[in-house]
MARTI-261218 format. One record per residue: residue number from 1; x, y, z of N, C-alpha, C, O in turn. Coordinates in steps of 0.001 Angstrom, whole numbers, plus 500000, padded with zeros to 6 digits. Example, Ala and Ser with C-alpha at 12.3 -4.5 7.8 and 13.67 -1.06 7.14 Angstrom:
   num     n_px     n_py     n_pz    ca_px    ca_py    ca_pz     c_px     c_py     c_pz     o_px     o_py     o_pz
     1   513190   494310   507800   512300   495500   507800   513200   496700   507800   514236   496681   508465
     2   512850   497750   507080   513670   498940   507140   512900   500030   507870   513409   501138   508039
This chain:
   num     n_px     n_py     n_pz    ca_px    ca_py    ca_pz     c_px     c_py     c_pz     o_px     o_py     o_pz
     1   498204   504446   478473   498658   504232   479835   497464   503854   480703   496404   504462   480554
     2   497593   502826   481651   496364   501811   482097   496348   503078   483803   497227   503648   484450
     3   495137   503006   483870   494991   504267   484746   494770   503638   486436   494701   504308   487466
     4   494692   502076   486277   495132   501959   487816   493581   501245   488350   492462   501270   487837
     5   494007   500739   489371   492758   500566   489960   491851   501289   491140   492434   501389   492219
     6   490346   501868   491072   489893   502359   491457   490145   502573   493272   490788   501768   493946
     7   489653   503509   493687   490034   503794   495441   488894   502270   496258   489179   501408   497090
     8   487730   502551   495561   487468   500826   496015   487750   499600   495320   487685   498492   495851
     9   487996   499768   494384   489163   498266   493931   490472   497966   494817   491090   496905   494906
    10   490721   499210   495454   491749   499072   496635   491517   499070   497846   492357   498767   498693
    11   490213   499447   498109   490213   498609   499467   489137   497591   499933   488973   497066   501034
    12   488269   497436   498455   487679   495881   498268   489190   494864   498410   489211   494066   499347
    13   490115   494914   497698   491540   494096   497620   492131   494280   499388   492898   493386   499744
    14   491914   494995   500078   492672   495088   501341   491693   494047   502256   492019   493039   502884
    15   490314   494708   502080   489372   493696   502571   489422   492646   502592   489425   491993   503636
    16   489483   492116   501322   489930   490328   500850   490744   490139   501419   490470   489261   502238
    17   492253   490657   501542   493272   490480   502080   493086   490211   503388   493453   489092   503748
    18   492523   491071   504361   492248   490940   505867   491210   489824   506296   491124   489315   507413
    19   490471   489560   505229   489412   488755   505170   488196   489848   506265   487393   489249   506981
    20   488209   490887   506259   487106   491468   507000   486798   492863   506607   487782   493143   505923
    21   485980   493984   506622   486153   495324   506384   486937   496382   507680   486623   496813   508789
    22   488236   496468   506652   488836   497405   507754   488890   498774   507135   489279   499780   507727
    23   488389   498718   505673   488915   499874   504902   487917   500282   504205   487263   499380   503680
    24   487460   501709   503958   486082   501888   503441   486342   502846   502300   487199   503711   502478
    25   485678   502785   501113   486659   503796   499903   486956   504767   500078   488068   505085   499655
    26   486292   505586   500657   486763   507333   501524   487888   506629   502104   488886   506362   501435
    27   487768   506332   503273   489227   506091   503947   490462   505817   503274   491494   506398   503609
    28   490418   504640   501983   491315   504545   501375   491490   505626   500482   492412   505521   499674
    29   490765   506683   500464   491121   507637   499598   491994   508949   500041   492744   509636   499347
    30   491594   509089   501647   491943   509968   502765   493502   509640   502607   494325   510457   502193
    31   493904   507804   503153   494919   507220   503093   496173   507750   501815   497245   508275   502117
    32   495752   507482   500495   496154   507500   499252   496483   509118   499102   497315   509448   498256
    33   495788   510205   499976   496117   511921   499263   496726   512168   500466   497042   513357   500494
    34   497184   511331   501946   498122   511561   502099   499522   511211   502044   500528   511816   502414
    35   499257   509536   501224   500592   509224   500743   501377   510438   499749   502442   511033   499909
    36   500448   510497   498782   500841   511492   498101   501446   512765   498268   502212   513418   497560
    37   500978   512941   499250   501632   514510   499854   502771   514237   500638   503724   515016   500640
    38   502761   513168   501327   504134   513095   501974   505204   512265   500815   506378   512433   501144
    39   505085   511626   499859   505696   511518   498437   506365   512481   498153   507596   512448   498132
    40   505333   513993   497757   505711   515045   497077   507104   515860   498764   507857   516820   498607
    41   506998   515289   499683   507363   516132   500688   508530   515101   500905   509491   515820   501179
    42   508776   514338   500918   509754   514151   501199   510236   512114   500591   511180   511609   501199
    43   509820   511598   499943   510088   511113   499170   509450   509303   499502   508410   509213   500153
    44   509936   508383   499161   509483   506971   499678   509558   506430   501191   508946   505499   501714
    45   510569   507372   501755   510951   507078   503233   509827   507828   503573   509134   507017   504187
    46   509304   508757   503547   508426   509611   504226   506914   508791   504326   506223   508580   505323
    47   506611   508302   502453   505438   507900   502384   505137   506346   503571   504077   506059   504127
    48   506360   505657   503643   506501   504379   504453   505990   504842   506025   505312   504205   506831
    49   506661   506367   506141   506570   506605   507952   505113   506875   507609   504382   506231   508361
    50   504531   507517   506837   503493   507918   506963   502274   507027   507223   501388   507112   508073
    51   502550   505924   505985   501572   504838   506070   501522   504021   507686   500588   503864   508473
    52   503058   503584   507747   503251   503039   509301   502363   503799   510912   501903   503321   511949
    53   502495   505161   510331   501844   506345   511670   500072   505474   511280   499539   504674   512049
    54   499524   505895   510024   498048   506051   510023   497687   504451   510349   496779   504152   511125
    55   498266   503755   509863   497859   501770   509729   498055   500927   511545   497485   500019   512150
    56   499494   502145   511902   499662   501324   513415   500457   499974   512859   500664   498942   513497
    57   500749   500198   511830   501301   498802   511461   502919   498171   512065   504037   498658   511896
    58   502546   497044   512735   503749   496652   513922   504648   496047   512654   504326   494917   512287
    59   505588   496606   512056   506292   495526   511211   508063   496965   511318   508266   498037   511888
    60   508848   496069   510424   510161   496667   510800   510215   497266   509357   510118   496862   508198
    61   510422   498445   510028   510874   499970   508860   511630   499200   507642   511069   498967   506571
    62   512999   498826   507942   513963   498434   506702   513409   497489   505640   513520   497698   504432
    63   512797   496423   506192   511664   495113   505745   510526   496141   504905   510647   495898   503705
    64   509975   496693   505028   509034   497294   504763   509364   498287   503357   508623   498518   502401
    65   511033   498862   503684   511711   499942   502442   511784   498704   501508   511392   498788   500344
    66   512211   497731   501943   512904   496627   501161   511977   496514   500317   512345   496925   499216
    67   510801   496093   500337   509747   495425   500236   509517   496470   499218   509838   496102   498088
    68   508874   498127   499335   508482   499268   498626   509579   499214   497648   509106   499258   496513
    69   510924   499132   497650   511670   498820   496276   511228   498023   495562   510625   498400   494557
    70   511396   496553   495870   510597   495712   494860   509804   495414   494164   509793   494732   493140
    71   508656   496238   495031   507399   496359   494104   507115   497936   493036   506200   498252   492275
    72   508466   498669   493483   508029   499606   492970   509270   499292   491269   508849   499735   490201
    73   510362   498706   491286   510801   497967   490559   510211   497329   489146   510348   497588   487950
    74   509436   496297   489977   508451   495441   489621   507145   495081   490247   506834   494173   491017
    75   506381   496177   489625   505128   496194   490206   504077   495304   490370   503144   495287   491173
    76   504445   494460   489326   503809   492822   488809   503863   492048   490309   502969   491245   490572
    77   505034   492336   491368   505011   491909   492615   504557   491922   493357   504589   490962   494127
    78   503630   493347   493672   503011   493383   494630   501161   492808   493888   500047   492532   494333
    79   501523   492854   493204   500032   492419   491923   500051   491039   492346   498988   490654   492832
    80   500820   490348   492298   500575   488592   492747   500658   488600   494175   500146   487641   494752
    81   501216   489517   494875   501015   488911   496225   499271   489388   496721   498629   488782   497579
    82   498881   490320   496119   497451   490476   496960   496598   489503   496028   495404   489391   496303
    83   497200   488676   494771   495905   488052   494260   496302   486743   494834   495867   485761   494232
    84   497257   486473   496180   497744   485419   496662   498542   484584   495710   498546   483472   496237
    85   499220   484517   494593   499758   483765   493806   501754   483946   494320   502747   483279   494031
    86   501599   484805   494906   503393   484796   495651   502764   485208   496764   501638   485667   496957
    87   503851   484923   497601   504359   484821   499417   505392   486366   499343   506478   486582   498806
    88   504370   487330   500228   505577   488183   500521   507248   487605   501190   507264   486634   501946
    89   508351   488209   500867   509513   487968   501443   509658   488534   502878   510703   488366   503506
């Protein structure tokens, strides 16, 4: 079982993504143990509010569940959209 990519392989990848440093490996690690806890607390809806509270991120809740199905589905999805090879929906 492939063990994932590192807390700065994830936010070297967010970086790229933003094209700037918004994310520093502590932080993404801070980020990641409290997804987790709100996971264990109350399930994918929780981890979404959670991320949305810490990121400030202006986007629409349902779009966003939608989105966390698909990739959690098919994870290969969210894998091509940060190496830019698909267009989020």
């Amino acid at each position: 079982m492939s063990k994932g990519p590192s807390m700065k392989d994830l936010a070297d990848m967010i970086n790229g993504v933003m094209g700037h440093q918004v994310l520093t490996e502590q932080q993404m690690a801070q980020i990641m143990g409290g997804a987790k806890e709100a996971l264990d607390r109350g399930g994918m809806a929780a981890v979404i509010d959670y991320l949305m509270r810490v990121t400030q991120a202006d986007v629409n809740k349902n779009d966003l569940m939608k989105f966390a199905e698909s990739v959690a589905s098919n994870p290969q999805i969210g894998k091509d959209i940060l190496s830019g090879r698909r267009k989020p929906r």
